[in-house]
C-alpha positions in Angstrom: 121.0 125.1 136.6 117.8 126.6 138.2 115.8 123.9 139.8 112.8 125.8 138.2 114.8 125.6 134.8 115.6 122.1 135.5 112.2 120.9 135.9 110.5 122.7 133.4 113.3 120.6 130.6 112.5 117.4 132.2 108.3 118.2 131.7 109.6 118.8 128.1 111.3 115.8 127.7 108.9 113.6 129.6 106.0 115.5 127.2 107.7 115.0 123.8 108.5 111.2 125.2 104.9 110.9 125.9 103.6 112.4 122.5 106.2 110.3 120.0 104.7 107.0 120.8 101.3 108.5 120.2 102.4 108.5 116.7 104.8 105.1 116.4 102.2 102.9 117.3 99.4 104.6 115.0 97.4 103.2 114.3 95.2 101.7 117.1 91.6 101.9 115.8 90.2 101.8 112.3 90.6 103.9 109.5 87.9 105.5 107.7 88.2 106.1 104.2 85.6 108.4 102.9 85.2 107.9 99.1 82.7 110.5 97.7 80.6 108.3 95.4 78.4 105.1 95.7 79.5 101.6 94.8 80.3 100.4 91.7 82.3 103.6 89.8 86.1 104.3 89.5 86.1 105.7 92.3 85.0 103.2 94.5 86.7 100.6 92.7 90.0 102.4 93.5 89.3 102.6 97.5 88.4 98.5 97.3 91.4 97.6 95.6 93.8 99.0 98.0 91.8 98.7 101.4 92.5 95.8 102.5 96.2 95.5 101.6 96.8 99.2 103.3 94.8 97.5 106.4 97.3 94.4 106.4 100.3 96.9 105.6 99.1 99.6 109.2 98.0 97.1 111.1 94.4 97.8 111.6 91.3 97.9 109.9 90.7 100.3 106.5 87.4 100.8 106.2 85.4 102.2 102.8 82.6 104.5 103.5 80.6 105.7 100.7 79.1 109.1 100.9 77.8 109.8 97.7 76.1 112.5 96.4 76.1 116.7 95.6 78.5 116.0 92.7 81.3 114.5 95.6 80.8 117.5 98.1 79.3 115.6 100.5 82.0 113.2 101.5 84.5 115.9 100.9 82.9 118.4 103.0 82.4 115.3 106.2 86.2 114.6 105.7 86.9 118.1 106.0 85.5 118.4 109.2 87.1 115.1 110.7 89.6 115.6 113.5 93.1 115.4 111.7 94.2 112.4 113.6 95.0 109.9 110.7 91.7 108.1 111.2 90.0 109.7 108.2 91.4 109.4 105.1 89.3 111.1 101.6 89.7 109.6 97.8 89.6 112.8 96.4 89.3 112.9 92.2 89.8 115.3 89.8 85.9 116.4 90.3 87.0 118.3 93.6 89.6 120.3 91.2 86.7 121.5 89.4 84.3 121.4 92.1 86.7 124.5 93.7 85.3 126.8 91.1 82.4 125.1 89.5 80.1 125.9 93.0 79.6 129.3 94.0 79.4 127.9 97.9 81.2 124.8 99.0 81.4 124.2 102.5 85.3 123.0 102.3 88.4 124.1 100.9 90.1 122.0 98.6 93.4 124.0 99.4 93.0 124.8 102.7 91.7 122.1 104.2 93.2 118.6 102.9 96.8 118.1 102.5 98.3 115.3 99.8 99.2 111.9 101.0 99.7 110.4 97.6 98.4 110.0 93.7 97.1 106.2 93.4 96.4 106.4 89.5 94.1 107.6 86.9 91.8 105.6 83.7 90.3 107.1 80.5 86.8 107.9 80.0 85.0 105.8 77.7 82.3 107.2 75.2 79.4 104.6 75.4 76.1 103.9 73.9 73.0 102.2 74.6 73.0 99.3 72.3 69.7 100.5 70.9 71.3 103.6 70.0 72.6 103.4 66.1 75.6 105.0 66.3 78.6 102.8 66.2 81.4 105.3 66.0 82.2 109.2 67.1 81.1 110.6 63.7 78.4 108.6 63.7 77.1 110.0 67.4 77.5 113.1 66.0 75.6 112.9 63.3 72.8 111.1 65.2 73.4 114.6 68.0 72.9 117.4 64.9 69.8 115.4 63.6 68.4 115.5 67.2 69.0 118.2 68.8 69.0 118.3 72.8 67.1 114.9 72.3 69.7 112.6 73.5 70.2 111.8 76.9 74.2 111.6 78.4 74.6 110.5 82.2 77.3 111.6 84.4 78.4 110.3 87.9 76.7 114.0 89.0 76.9 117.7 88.5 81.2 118.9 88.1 82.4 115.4 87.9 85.2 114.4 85.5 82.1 112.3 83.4 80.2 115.9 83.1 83.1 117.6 82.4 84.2 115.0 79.5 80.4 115.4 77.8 80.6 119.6 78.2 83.9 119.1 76.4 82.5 116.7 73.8 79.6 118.7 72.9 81.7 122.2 73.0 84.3 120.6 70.5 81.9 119.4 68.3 79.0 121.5 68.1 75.8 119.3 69.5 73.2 119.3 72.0 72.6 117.0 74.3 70.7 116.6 77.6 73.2 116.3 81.0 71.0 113.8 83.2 73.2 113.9 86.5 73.0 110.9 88.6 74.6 110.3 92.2 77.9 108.2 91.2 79.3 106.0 88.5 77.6 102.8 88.8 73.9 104.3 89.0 75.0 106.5 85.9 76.0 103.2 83.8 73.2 101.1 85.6 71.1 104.2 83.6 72.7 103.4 80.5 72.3 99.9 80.8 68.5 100.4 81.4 68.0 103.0 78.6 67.0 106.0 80.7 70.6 107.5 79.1 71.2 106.5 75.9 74.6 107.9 75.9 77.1 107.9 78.4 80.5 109.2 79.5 82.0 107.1 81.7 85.4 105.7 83.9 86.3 102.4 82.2 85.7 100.8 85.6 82.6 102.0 85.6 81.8 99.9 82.0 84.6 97.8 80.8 82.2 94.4 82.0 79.0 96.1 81.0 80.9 96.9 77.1 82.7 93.0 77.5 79.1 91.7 78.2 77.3 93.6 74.9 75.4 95.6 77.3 76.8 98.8 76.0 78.9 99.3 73.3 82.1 101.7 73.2 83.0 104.4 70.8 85.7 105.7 71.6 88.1 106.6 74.6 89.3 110.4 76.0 93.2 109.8 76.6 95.6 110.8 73.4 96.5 107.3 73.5 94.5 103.6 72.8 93.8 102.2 76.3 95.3 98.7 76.7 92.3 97.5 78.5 89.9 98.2 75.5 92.7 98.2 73.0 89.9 98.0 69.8 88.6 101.3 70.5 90.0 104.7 68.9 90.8 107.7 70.8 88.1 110.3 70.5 90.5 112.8 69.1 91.6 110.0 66.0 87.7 109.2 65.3 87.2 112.6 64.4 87.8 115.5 66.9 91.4 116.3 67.4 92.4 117.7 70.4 90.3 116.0 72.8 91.9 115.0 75.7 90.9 114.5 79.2 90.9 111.4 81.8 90.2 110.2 85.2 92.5 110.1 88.3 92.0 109.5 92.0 94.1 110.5 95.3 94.7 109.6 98.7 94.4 113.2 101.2 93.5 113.6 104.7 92.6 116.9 106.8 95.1 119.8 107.3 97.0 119.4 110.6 97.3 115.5 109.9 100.8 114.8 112.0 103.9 114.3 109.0 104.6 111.3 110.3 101.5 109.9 109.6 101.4 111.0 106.4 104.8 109.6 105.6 103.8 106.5 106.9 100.9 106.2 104.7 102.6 106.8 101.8 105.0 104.7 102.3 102.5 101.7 102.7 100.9 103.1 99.9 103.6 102.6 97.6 104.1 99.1 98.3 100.6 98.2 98.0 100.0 99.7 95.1 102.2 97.5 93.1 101.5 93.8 95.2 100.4 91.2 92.3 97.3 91.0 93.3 96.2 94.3 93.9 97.4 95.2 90.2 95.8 92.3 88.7 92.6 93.8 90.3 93.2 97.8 89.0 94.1 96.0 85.6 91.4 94.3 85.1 89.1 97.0 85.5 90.8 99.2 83.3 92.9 101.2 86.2 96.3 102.2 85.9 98.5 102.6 89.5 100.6 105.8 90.2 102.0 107.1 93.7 103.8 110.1 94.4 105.4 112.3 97.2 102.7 114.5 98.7 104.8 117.3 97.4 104.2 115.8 93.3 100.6 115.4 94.3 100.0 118.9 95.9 101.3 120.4 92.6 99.2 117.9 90.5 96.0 119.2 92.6 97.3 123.3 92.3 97.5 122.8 88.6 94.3 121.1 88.0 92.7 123.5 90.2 93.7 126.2 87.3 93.5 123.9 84.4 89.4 123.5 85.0 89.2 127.2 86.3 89.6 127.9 82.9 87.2 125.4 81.2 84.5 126.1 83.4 84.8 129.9 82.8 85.0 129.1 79.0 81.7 126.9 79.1 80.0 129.2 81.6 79.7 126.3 83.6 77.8 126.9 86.7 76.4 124.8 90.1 74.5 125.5 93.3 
């Protein structure tokens, strides 16, 4: 062998001796994990549950920061530009599959620039009322809506988000008008509610399930085909009079394209395990959250197909956002 050759394998060698470490001992600094809204929603709730355990699990540090605010873009559009080292993580929710054709201009690709680490789990949207509202079931709201048209107020957690999109569908499916008052995340939309400056109000049942529990709000109904176990007395929307509705929360773990596999693998992997520790699902339960992981390969699909699921309601609604 050449000694030219020769040398130029052991620089290889030496290089991808240098570089595999780099990787076995991540990580070495904290971990950012961007979550899109303020304090107090799902979302939020999600990150906190699993935070700490994940930073036991790696070794270092996880650390929530909020960045709420233009209907989740913001936080979406900081982790996006983050060096794909493993150091920023994004709670992404089923807002950014909307969010990809909702906006005319976003300054981030869902699809091109996050990859999947893993699905962490989903909750229902609850339909909830001030308690000086006197409605105390769907066909009563709706009856309440007709008599007053575009008078009542719903919240959202902000423009595109999964609580917007629930109301749009609501009021397609059953023919009223009511006013969309967008506010920056799911606590300050339910704080709203709670304060009367919304008098109706569809929300993640982490968002609500203390505020319903305390008499501060009361619940009508819930979005999923099925009862939710945590607020088993309520109907589905679809049984208390308009079939077909269906539609629900879920939140995911990505990070920015070029993110090393390893990484991501490893992540998962602690993931999975913390998902399901005792205390961590006594936590998710009792705020109305149910746990799921995946492979990023199940997730990636998940994210493709309700990218086109939403294409298709926010072309139907003529659904529009700047």
């Amino acid at each position: 062998m050449e000694a030219s050759h020769r040398d130029w394998l052991i620089c290889l060698i030496c290089g991808l001796s240098w570089v595999a470490p780099v990787h076995a001992q991540y990580p070495v600094r904290p971990i950012r994990f961007i979550v899109p809204f303020p304090p107090g929603g799902g979302t939020d709730t999600m990150a906190r549950a699993i935070s700490n355990r994940l930073g036991e699990a790696l070794g270092e540090q996880v650390v929530v920061d909020n960045r709420g605010g233009g209907g989740a873009n913001i936080g979406a559009e900081l982790a996006a530009q983050s060096p794909p080292d493993g150091y920023t993580w994004f709670m992404m929710t089923g807002t950014h599959t909307v969010n990809a054709t909702l906006y005319r201009k976003l300054g981030y690709s869902l699809a091109k620039d996050f990859v999947p680490v893993t699905h962490l789990g989903g909750t229902a949207y609850v339909v909830v009322v001030n308690s000086s509202v006197p409605a105390t079931s769907i066909k009563e709201l709706i009856a309440l809506a007709k008599a007053q048209p575009g008078e009542l107020r719903h919240s959202s957690s902000g423009v595109g988000s999964g609580p917007h999109l629930a109301g749009e569908l609501f009021k397609s499916m059953t023919g009223i008008d009511m006013l969309h008052v967008p506010y920056r995340g799911g606590g300050p939309s339910v704080t709203a509610l709670v304060a009367g400056e919304a008098k109706v109000g569809f929300t993640t049942t982490p968002s609500c399930i203390f505020q319903i529990k305390a008499g501060r709000l009361r619940g009508l109904a819930v979005s999923t085909p099925e009862r939710s176990p945590f607020l088993p007395d309520l109907p589905t929307v679809a049984e208390a009079g308009v079939p077909g509705y269906d539609t629900s929360a879920w939140y995911a773990l990505v990070v920015p394209t070029g993110t090393p596999k390893d990484i991501i693998a490893r992540v998962n992997a602690a993931t999975a395990k913390v998902i399901v520790m005792p205390d961590v699902k006594a936590r998710l339960d009792a705020t109305g959250m149910v746990p799921q992981t995946s492979t990023p390969q199940e997730l990636g699909q998940k994210i493709r197909a309700e990218t086109a699921k939403w294409a298709k309601v926010v072309k139907t609604l003529a659904l529009t956002a700047d």
